[in-house]
Backbone as numpy.savetxt, mean C-alpha at the origin, in Angstrom:
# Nx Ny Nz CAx CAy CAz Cx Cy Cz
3.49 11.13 -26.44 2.52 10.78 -27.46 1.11 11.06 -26.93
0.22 11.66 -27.59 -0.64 12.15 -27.46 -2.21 10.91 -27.51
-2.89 11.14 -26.87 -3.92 9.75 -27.63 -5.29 10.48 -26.75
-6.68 10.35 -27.67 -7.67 10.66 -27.70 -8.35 9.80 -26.44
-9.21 10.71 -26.23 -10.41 10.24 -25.10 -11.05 9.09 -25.87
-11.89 8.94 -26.63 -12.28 7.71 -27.06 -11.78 6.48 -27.02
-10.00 6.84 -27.21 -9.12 5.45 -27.42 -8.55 5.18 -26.17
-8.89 5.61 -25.11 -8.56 5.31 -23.44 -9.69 4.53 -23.32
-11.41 5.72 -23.23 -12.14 4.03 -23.06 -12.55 3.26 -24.14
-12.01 3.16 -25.30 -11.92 2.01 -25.82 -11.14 0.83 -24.86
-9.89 1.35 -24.64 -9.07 0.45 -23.56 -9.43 -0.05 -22.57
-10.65 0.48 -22.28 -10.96 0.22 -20.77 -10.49 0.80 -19.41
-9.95 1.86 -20.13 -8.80 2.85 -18.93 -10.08 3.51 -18.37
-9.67 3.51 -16.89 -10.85 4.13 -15.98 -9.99 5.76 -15.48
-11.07 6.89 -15.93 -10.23 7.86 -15.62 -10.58 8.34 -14.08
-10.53 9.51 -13.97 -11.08 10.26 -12.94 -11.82 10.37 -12.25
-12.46 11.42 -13.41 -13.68 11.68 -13.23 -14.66 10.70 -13.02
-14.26 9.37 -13.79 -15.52 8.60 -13.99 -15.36 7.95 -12.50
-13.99 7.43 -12.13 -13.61 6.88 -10.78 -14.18 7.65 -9.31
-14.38 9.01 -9.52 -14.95 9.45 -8.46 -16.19 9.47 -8.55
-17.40 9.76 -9.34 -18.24 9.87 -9.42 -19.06 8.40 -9.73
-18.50 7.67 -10.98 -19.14 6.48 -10.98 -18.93 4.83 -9.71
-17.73 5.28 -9.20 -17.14 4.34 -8.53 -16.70 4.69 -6.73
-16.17 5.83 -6.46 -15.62 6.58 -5.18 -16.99 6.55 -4.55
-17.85 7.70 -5.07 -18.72 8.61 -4.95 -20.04 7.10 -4.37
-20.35 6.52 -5.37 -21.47 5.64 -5.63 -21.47 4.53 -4.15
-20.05 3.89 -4.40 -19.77 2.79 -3.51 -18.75 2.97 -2.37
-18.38 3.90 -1.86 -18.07 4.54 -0.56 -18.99 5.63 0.36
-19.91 5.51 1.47 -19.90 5.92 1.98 -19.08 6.67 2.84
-19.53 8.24 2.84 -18.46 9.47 3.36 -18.36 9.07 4.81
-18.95 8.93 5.28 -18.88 8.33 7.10 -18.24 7.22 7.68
-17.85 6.90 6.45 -16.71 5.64 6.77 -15.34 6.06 6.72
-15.02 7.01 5.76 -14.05 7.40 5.21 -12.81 7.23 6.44
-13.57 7.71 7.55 -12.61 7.96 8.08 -11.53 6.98 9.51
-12.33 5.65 8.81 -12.09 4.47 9.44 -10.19 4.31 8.16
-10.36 4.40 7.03 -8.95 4.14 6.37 -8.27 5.61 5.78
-8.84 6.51 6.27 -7.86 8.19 6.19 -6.63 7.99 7.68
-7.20 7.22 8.50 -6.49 7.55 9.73 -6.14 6.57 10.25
-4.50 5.88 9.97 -4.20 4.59 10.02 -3.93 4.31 11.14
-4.32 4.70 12.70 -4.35 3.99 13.78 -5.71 3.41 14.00
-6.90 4.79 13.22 -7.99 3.43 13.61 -8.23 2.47 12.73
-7.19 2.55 11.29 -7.57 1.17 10.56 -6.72 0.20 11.53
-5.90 0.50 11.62 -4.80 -0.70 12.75 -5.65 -1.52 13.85
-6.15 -0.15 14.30 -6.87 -0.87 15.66 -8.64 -1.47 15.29
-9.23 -0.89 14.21 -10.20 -1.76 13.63 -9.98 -3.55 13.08
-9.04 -3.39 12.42 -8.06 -4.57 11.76 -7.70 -5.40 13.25
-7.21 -5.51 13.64 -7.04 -6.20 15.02 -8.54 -6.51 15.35
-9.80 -5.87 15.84 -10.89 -6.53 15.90 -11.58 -7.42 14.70
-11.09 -7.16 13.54 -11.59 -8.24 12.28 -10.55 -9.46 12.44
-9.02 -9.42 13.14 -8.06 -10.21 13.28 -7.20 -10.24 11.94
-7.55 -9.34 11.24 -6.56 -9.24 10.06 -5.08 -8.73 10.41
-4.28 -9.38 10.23 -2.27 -9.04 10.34 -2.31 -7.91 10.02
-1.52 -7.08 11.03 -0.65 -6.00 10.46 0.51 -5.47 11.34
1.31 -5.00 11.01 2.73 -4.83 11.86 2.43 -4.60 13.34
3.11 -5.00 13.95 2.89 -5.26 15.51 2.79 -3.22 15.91
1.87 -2.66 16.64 2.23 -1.45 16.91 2.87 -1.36 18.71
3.47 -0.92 18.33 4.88 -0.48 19.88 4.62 0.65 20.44
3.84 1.53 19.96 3.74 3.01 20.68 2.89 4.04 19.90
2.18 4.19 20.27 1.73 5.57 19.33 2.25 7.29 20.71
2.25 8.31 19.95 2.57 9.58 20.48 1.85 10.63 19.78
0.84 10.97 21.01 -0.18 12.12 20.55 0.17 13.62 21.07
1.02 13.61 21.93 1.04 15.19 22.24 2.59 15.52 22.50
3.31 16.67 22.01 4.43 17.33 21.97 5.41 16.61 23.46
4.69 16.84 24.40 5.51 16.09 26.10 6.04 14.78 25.69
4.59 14.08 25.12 5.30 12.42 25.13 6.30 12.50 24.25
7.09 13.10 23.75 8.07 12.76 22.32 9.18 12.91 23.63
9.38 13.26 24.52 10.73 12.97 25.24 10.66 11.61 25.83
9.65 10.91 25.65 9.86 9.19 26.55 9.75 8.41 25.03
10.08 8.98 23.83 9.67 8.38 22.56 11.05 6.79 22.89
12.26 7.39 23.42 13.05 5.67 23.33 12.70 4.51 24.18
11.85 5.47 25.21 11.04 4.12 25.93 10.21 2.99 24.80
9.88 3.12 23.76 8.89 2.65 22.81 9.48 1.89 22.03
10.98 2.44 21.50 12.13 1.47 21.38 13.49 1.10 21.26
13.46 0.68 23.03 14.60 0.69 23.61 15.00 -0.98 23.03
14.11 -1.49 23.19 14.26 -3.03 22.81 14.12 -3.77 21.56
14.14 -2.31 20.76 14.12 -3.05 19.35 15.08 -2.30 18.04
15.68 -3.67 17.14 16.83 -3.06 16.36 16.30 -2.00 14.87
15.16 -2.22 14.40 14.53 -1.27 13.67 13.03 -1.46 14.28
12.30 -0.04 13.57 10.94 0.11 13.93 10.77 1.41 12.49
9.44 1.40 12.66 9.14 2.72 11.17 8.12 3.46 11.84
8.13 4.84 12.04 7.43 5.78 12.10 6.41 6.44 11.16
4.86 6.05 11.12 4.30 6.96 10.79 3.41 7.96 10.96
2.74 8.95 10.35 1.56 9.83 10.93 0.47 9.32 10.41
-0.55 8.97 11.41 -1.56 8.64 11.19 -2.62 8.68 10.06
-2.70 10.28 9.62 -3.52 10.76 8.55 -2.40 11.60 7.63
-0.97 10.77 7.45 0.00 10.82 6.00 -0.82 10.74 4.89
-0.19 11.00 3.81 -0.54 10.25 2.61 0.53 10.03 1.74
-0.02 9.52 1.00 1.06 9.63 -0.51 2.91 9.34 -0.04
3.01 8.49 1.11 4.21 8.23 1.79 4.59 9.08 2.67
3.94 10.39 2.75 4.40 11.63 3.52 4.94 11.27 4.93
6.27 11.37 5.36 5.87 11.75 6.50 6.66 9.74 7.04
6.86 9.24 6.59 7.11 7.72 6.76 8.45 7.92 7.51
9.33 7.45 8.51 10.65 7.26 8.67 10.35 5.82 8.90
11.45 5.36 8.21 11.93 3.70 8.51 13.62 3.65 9.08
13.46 3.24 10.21 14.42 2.76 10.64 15.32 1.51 10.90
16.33 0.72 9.92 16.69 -0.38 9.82 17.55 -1.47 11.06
18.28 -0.14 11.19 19.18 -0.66 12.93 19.75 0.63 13.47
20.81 0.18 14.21 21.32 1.27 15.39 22.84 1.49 14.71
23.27 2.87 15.32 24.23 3.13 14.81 25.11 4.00 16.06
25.50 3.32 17.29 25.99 4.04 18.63 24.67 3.91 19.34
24.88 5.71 19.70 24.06 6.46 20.42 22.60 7.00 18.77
22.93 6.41 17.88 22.12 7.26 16.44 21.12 5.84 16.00
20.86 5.80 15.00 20.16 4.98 14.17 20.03 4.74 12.48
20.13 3.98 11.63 20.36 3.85 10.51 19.06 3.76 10.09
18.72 4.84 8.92 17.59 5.20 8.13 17.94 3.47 7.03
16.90 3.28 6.51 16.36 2.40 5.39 17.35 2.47 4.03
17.57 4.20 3.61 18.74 4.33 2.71 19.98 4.25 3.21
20.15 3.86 4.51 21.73 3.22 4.70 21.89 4.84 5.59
21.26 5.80 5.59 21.97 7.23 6.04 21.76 7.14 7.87
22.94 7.73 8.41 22.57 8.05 9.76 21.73 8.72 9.91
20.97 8.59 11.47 20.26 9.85 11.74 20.08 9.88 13.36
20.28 10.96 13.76 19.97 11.39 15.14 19.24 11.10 16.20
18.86 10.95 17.34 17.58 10.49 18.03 17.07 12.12 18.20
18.43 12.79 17.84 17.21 14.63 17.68 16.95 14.81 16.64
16.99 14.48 16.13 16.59 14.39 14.34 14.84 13.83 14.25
15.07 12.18 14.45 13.72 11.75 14.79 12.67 12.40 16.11
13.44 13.03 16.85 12.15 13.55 17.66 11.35 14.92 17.22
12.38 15.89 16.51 12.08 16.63 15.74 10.67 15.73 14.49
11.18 14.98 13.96 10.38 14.57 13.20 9.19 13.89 13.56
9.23 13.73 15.04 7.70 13.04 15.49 7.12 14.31 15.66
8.39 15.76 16.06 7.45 17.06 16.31 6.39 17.42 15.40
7.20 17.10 13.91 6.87 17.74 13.21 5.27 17.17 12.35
5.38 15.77 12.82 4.07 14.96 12.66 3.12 15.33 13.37
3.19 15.67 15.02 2.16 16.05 15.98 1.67 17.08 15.33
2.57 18.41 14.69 2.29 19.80 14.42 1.29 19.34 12.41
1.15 17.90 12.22 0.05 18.04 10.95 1.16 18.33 9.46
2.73 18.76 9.57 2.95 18.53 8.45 3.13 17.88 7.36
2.93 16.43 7.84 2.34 16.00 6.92 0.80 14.34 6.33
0.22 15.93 7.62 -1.29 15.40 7.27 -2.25 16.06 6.47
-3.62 15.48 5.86 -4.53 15.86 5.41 -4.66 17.32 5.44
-5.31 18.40 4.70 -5.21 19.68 5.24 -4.52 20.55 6.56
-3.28 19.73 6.92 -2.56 20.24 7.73 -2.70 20.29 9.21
-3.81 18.98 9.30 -4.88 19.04 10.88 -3.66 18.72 11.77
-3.55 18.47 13.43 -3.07 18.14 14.24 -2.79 16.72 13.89
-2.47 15.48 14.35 -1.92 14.76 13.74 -1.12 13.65 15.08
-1.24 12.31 14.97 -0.95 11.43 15.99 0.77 10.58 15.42
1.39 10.24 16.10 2.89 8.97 15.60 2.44 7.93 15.65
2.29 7.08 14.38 2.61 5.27 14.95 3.80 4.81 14.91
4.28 4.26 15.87 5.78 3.53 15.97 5.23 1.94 15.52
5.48 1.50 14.34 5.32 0.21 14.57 6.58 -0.76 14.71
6.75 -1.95 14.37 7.55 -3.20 13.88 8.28 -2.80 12.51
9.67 -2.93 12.06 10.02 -2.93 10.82 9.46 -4.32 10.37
9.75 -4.00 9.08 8.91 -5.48 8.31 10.00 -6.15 7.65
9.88 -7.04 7.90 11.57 -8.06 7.34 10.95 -8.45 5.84
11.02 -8.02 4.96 10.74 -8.69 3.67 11.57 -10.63 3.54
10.65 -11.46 2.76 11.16 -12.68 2.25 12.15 -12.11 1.61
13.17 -13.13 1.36 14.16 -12.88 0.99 13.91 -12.25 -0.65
13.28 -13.29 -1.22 13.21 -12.66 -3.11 12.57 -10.92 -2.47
12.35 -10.37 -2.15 11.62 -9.00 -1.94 13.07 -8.22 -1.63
14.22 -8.54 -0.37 14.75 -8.04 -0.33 15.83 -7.93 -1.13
15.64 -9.02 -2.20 16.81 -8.39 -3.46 16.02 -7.85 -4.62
14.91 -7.61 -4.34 14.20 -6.50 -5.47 14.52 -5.26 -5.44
14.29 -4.80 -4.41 14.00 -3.32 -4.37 14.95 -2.51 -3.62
15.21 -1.18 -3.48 16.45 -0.59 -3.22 15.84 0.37 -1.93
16.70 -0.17 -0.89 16.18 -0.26 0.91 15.29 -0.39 0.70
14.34 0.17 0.19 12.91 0.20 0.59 12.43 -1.40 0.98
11.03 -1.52 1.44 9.95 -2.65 1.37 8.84 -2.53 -0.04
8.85 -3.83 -0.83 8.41 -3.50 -1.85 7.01 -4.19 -0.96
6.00 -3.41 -1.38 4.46 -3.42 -1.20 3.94 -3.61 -2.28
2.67 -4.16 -2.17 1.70 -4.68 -3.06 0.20 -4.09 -2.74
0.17 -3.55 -3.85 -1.64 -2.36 -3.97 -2.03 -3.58 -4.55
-3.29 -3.74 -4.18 -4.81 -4.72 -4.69 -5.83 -3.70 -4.31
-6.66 -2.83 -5.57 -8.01 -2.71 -6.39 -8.53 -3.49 -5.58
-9.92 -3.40 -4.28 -10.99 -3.88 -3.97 -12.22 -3.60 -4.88
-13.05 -3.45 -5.37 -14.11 -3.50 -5.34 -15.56 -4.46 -4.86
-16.36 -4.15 -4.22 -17.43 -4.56 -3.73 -16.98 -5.93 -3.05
-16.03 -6.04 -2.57 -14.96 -7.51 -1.89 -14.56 -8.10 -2.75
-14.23 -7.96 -4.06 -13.75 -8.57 -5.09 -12.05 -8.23 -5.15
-11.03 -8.53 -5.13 -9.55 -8.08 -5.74 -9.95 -7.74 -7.55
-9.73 -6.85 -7.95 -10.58 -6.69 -9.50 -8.81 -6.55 -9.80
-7.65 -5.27 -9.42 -6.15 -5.46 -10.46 -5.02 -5.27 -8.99
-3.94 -5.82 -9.58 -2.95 -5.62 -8.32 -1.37 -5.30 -9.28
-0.20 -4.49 -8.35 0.49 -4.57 -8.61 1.19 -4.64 -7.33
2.93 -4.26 -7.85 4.18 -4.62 -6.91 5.35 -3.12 -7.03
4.79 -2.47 -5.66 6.11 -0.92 -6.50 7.46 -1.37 -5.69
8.09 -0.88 -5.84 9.41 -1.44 -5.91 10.26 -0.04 -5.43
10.58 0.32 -4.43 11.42 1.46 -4.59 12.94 1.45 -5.25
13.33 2.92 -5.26 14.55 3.20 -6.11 15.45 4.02 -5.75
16.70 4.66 -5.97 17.68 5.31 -6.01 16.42 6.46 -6.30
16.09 6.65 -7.09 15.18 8.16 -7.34 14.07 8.13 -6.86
13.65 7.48 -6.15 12.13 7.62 -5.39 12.65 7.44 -3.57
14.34 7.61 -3.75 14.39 7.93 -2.31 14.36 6.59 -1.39
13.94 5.73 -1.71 13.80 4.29 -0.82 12.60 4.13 -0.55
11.23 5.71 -1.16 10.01 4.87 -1.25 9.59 4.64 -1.98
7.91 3.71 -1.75 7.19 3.38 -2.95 6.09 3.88 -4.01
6.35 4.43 -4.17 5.46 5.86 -4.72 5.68 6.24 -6.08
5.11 5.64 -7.13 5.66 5.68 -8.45 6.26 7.07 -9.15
4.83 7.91 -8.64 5.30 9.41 -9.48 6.53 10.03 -8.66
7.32 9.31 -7.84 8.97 10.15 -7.59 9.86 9.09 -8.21
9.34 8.09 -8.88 10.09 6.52 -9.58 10.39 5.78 -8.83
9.30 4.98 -8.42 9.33 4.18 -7.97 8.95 3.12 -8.81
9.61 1.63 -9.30 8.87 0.96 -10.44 7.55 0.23 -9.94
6.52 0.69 -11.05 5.67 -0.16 -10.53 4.92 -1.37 -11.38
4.71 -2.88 -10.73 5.04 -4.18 -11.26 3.52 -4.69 -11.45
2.78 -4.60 -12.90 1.39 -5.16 -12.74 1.66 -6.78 -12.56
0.97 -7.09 -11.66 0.72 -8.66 -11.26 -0.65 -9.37 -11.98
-0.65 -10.71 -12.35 -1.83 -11.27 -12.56 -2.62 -11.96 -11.22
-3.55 -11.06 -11.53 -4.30 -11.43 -10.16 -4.48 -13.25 -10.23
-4.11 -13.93 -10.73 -4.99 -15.13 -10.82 -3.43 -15.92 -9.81
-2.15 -15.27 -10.36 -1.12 -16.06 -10.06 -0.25 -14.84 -9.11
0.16 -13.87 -9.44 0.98 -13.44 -8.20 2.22 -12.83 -9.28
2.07 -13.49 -10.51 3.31 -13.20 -11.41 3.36 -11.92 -12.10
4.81 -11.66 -12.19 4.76 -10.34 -13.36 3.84 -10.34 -14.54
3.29 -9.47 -15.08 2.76 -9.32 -16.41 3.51 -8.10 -17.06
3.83 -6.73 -16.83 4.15 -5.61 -17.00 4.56 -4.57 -16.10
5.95 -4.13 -16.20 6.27 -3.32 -15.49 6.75 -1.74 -15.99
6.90 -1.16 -15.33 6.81 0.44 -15.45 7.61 1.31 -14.63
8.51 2.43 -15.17 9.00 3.35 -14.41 8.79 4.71 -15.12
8.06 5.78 -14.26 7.91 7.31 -14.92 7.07 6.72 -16.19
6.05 6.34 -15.95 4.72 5.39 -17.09 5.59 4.87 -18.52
6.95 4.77 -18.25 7.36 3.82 -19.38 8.05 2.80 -18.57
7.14 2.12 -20.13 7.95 0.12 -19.93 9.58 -0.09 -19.14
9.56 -1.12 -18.62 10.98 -1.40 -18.00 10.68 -3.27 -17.93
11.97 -3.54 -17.72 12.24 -5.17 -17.47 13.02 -5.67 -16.45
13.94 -4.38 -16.25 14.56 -4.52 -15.19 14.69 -3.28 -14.34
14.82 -3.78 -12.78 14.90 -2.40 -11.64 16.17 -1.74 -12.24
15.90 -0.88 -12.02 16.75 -0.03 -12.71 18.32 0.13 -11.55
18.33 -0.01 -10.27 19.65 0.01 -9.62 19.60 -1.68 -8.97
18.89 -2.25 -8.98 19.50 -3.80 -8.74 19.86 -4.98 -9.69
18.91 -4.52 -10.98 19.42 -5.42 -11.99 18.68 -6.32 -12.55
17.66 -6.78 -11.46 16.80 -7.69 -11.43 15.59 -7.80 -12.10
15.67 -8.79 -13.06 14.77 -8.75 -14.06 13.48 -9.08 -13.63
12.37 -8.55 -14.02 11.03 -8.15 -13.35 10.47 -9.01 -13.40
10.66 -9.70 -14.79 9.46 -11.14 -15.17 9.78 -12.48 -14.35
10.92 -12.11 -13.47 10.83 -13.15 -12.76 9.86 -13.21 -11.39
9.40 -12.41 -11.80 8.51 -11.79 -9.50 7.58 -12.48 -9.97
7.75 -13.55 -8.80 6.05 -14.36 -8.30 5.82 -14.62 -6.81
5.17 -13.53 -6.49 4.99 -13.25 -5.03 4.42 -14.30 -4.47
5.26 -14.75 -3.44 4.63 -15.89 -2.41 3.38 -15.51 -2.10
2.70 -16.50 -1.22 1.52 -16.35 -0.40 0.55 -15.49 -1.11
0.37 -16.04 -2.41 -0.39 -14.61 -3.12 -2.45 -15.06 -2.93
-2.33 -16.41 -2.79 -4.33 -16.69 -2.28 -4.14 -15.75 -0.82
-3.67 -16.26 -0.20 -3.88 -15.64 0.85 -3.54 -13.91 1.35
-2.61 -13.12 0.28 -2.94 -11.99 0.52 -4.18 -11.35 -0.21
-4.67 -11.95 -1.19 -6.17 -11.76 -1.91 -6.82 -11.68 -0.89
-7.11 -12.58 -0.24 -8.04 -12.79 0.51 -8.43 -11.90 1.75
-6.96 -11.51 2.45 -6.56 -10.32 3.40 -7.34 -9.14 2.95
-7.21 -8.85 1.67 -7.70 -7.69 0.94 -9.11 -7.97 0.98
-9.14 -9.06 0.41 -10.59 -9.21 -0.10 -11.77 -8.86 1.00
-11.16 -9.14 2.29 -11.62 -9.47 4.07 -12.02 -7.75 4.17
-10.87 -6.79 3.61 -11.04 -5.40 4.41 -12.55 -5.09 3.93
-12.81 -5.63 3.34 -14.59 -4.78 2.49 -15.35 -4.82 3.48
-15.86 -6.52 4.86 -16.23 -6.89 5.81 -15.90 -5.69 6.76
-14.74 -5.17 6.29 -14.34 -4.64 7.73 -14.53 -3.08 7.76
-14.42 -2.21 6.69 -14.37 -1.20 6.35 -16.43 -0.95 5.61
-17.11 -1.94 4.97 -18.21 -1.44 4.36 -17.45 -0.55 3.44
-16.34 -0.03 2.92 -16.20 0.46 1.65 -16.33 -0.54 0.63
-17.49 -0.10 -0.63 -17.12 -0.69 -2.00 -15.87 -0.76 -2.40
-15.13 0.71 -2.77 -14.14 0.56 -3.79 -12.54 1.17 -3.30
-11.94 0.55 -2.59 -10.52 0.58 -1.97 -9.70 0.23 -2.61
-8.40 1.01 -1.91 -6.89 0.21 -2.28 -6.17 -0.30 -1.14
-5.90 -1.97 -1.02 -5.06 -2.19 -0.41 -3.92 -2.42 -0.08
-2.83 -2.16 0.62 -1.74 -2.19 0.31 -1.18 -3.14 1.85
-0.52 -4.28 1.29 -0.07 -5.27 2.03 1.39 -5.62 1.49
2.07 -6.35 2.64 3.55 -6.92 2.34 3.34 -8.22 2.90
4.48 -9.24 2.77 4.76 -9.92 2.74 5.96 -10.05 4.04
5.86 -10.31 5.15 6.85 -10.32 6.38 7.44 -11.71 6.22
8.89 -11.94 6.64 9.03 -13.69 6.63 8.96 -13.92 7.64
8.56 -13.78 8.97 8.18 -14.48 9.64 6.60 -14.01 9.94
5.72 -13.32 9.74 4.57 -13.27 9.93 3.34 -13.41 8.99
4.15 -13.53 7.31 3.69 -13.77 6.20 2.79 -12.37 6.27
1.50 -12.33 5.31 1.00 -11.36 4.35 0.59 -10.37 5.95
0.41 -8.95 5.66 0.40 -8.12 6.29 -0.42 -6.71 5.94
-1.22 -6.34 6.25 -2.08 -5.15 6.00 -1.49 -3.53 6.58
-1.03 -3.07 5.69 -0.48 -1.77 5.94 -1.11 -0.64 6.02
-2.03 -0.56 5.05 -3.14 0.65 5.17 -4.22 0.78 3.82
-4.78 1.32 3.98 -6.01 0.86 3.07 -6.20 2.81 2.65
-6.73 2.67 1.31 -7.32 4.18 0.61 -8.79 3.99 -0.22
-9.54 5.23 0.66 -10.30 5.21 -0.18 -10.64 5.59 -1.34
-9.08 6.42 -1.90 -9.36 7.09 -3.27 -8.17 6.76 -3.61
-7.83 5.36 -4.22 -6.76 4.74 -5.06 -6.73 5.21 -5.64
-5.38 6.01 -6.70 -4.91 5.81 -7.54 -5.45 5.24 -8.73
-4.87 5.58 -9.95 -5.24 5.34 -11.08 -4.06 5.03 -11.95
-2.54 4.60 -11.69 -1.14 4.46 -12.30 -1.62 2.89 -11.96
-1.78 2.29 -11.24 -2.52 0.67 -11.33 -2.49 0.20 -12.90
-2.99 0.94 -13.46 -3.72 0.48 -14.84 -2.31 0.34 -15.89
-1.75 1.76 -15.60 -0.09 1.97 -16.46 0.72 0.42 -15.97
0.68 0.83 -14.85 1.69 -0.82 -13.74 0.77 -2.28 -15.01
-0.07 -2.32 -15.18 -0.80 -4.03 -15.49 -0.78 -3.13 -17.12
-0.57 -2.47 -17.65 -1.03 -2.74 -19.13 -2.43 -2.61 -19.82
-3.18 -2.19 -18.97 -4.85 -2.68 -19.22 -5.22 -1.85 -17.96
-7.06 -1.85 -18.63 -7.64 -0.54 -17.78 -8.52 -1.69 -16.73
-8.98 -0.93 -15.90 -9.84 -1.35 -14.64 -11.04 -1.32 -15.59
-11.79 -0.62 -15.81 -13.60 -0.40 -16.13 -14.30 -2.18 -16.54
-13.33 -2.85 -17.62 -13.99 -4.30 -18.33 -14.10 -5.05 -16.76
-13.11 -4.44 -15.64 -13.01 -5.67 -14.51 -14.50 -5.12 -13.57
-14.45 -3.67 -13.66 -15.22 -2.96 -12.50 -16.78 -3.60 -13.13
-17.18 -3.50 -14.71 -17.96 -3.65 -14.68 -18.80 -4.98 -14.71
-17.60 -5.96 -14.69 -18.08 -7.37 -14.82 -18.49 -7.71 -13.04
-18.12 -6.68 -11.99 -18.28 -7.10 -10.29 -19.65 -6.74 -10.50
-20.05 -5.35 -11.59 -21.34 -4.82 -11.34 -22.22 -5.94 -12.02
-21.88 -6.85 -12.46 -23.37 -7.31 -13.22 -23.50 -8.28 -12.31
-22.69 -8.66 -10.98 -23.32 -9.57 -10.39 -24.63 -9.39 -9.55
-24.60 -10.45 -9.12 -26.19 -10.47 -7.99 -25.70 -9.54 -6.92
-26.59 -8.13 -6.58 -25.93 -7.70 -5.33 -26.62 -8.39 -4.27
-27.30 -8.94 -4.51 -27.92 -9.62 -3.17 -27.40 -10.90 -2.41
-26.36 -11.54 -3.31 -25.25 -12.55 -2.87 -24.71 -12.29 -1.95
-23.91 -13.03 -1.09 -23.13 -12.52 -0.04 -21.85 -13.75 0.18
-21.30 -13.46 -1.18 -20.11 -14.74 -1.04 -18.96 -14.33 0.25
-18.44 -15.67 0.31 -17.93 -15.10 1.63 -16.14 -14.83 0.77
-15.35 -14.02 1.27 -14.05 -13.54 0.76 -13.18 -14.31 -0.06
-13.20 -15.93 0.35 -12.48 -17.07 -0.02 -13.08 -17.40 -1.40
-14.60 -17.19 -1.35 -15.53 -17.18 -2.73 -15.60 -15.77 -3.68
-15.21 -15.19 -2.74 -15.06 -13.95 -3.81 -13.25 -13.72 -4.68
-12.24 -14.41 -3.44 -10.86 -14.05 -4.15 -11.27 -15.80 -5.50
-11.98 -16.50 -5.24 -11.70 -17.71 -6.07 -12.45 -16.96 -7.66
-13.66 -16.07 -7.36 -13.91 -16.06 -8.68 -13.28 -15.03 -9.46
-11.98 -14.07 -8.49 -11.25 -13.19 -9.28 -10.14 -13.83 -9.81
-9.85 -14.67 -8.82 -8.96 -15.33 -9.72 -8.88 -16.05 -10.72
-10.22 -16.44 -11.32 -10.67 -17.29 -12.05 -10.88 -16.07 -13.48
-11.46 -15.21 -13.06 -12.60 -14.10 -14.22 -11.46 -13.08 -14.82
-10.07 -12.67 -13.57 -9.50 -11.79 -14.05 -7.81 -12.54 -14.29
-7.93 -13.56 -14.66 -6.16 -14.11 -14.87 -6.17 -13.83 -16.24
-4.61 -13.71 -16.48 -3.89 -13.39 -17.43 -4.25 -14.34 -18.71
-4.36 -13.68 -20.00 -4.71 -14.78 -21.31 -3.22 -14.88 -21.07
């Protein structure tokens, strides 16, 4: 179905163009950028702000070190591999447990320890980084989802994107991987993705391939029941990266560990725009109600997640 430019921003749907130029462009400085393009130095920035994020076990920068890669983990039953400057999931191995002398991928599949070293090769060699640059491994911690998480979603870890603006949480959702998105979370291969009310943590609207859904499509599990634990306090996690990064307008993406609770995975400076499809409703009425505040305020994060939760909850 077809629908006119006028009747998007009537909606309040924030497009593109306007997102890079009125919002990217305006309230990100380019010299920062490259504090959340390259997720070892958000990791290792994040550790000096003291914000959670998966324990890191090893990183591997040059072709030699990938033969001492089981030194990194010999002592542990899963761990997840990524490349530093990935995107868009590129490039992720999750590993759940051991299988012999092998290891069990996230979708249940075996895989090789020549398989994965190949695949740290193939990270060092930039395939799948940013314009194809050289390129670093993080080995971190697997992430044990709470239990309600691990009967959501299919292997995967379901993650949660929260919309920063100017330290505000302005929209959030919950993607959910699938049988067709492979075990990741990444909507445009179908992955479902779950708009949350920022005020509570609860379903409002969910989505697969930008149509409506109610239930995951291979577990069964009806959507309107998700009310993500610990949800003040992953606001607030988010709300914290603005302190830490000086970007205005980010996406954060955090989980939920059960034994380490909310967790910071990696941060973008050019979120996405399927956010809006996931919640039902456009960003711009939220973006522009952060702009009419005082910029000269300086609420502190706890005061900034209290008045989103207050300005942007669900009628």
């Amino acid at each position: 179905m077809w629908i006119f430019p006028f009747a998007l921003r009537r909606q309040g749907i924030l497009g593109m163009n306007c997102r890079n130029v009125a919002y990217i462009s305006r309230y990100n400085r380019r010299n920062r950028y490259p504090l959340v393009d390259d997720k070892l130095k958000t990791k290792l920035l994040a550790e000096k702000f003291n914000l959670s994020t998966p324990q890191l076990r090893g990183v591997i920068r040059y072709q030699y070190e990938i033969a001492s890669f089981s030194r990194h983990v010999e002592n542990l039953e899963g761990f997840a591999i990524k490349p530093s400057k990935g995107t868009g999931g590129k490039g992720i191995l999750v590993i759940k447990g051991r299988d012999g002398d092998g290891f069990v991928r996230s979708s249940n599949k075996p895989i090789r320890i020549h398989d994965i070293k190949r695949h740290l090769s193939n990270i060092l060699a930039g395939l799948y980084s940013l314009g194809g640059s050289p390129d670093v491994a993080i080995i971190e911690d697997l992430i044990r989802p709470v239990e309600m998480f691990e009967q959501l979603s299919y292997a995967g870890v379901p993650d949660i994107r929260i919309i920063v603006f100017r330290g505000y949480p302005v929209m959030a959702m919950m993607r959910l991987s699938t049988q067709a998105s492979d075990g990741k979370a990444n909507l445009h291969k179908g992955a479902v993705g779950v708009g949350l009310d920022v005020a509570t943590g609860e379903c409002l609207h969910a989505v697969q391939y930008g149509r409506r859904v109610t239930r995951h499509p291979d577990t069964g599990i009806a959507l309107d029941t998700i009310a993500v634990p610990d949800w003040r306090n992953l606001l607030v996690l988010a709300a914290r990266c603005f302190e830490m990064t000086r970007l205005g307008y980010i996406g954060a993406d955090l989980v939920v560990d059960r034994d380490s609770g909310p967790l910071l995975l990696e941060l973008n400076a050019r979120p996405g725009l399927t956010i809006q499809v996931a919640n039902g409703v456009g960003l711009l009425p939220r973006l522009r109600r952060i702009e009419q505040l005082d910029p000269d305020l300086t609420p502190s994060a706890d005061e900034r997640v209290k008045f989103a939760m207050s300005a942007f909850a669900s009628d």
